[in-house]
C-alpha positions in Angstrom: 107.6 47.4 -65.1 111.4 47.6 -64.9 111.1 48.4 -61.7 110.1 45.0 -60.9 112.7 43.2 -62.6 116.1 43.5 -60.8 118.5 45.3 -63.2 121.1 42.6 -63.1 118.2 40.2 -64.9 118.0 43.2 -67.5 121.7 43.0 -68.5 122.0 39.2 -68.5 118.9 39.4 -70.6 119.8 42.1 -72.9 123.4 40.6 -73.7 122.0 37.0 -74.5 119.6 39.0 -76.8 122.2 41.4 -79.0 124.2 38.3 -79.1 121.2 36.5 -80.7 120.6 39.6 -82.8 124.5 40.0 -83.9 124.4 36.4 -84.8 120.9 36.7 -87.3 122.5 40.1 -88.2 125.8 37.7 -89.6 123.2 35.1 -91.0 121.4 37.7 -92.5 124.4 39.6 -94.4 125.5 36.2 -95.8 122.1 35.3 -97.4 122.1 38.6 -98.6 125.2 38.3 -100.1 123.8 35.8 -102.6 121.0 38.6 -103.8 121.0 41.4 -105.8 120.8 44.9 -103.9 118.3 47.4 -104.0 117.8 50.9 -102.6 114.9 49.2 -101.0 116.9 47.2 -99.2 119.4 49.4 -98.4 117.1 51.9 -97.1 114.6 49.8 -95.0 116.6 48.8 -92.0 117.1 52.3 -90.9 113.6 53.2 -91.3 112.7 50.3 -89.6 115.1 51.1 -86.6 113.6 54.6 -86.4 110.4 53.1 -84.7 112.7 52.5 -81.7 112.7 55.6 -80.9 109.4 55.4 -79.2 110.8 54.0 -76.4 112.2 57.6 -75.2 108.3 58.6 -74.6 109.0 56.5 -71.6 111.0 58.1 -68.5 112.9 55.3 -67.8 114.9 55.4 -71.4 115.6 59.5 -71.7 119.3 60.2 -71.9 120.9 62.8 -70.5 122.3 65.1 -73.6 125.8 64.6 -72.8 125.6 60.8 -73.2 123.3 60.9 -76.5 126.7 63.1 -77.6 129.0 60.1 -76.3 126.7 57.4 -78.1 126.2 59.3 -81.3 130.0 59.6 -81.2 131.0 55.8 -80.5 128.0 55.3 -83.1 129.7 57.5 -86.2 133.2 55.7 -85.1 131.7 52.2 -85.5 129.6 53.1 -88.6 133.6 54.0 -90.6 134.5 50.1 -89.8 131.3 49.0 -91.4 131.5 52.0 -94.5 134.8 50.8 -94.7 133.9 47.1 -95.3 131.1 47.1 -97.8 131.3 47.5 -101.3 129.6 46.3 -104.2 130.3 44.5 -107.6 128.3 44.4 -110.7 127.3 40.7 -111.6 124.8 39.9 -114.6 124.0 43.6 -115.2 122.4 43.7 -111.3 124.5 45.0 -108.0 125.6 42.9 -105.3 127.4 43.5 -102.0 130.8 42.1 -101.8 131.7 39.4 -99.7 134.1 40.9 -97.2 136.0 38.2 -94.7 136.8 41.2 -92.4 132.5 41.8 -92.0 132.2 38.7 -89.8 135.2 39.7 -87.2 134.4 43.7 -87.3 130.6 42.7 -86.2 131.8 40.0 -83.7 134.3 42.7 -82.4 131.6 45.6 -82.3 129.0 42.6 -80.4 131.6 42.1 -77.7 132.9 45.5 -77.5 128.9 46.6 -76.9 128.6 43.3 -74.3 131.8 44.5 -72.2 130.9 48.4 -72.6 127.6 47.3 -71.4 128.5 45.6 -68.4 131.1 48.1 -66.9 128.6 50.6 -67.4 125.6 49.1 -66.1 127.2 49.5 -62.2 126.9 53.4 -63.1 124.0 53.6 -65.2 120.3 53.2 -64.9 119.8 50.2 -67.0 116.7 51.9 -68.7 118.8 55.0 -69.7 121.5 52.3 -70.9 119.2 50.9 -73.4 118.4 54.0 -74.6 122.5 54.7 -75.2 122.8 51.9 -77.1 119.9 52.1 -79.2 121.0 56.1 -79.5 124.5 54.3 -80.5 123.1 51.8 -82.9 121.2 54.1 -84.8 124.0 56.5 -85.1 125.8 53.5 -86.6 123.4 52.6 -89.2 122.0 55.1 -90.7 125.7 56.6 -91.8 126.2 53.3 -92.8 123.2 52.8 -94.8 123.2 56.2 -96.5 127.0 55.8 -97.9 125.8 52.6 -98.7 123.0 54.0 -100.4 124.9 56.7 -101.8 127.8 54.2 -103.3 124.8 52.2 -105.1 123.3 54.9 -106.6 127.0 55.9 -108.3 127.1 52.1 -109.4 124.1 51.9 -110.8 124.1 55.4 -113.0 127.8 54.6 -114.2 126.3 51.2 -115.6 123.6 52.5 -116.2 121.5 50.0 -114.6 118.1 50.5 -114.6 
């Protein structure tokens, strides 16, 4: 079926959709803001993602190994901004994530930094095997993410010993 579609539809197609994604993403972090954190909810967004790798049972999205190395590299690098930027507080004995003012640039940066990476590259490389580099990239950028987030909450809630 990609075959079909000319690959300069993909990208155009792709971008408009991370964009939409990277704005629900923004929309989504606020809102969540306002909630009390769970492991739960820390922990189901990577799980979640994992399902994506299905799409490498298809020939069209197998990466070669040295770029899975390159995108789980750019993925790690990303993932320290995001580490970096979340941290919780304890409010009315539950934990929240802290409001960070830095979140909303550092994922608009990331969003156009993937949209310009993604349209240099996509002269060079079969758009198939480029969606697979970034999903390979996005998933190398949550899960550390999720897990020291998931590790910080767990200190939080055993030294106020939160049930």
């Amino acid at each position: 079926m990609l075959a079909k579609i000319p690959s300069h539809y993909l990208i155009i197609g792709s971008t408009f959709l991370a964009i939409f994604m990277g704005m629900f993403v923004m929309f989504v972090r606020v809102r969540s803001q306002k909630k009390p954190v769970s492991a739960r909810k820390i922990l189901i967004p990577p799980i979640a993602m994992s399902t994506g790798a299905l799409m490498f049972i298809f020939e069209p999205f197998r990466v070669a190994p040295i770029r899975i190395l390159e995108a789980v590299i750019v993925g790690i690098i990303f993932s320290t901004v995001l580490i970096a930027t979340s941290k919780f507080e304890v409010r009315n004995n539950d934990i929240y994530l802290k409001r960070s003012k830095a979140f909303f640039f550092i994922l608009a940066g990331l969003l156009i930094i993937r949209i310009v990476a993604k349209s240099v590259m996509s002269s060079s490389i079969d758009v198939g095997e480029l969606g697979g580099m970034f999903w390979i990239l996005a998933f190398s950028m949550i899960w550390p993410w999720r897990m020291a987030m998931f590790i910080q909450y767990k200190k939080i809630k055993k030294s106020h010993s939160i049930a």
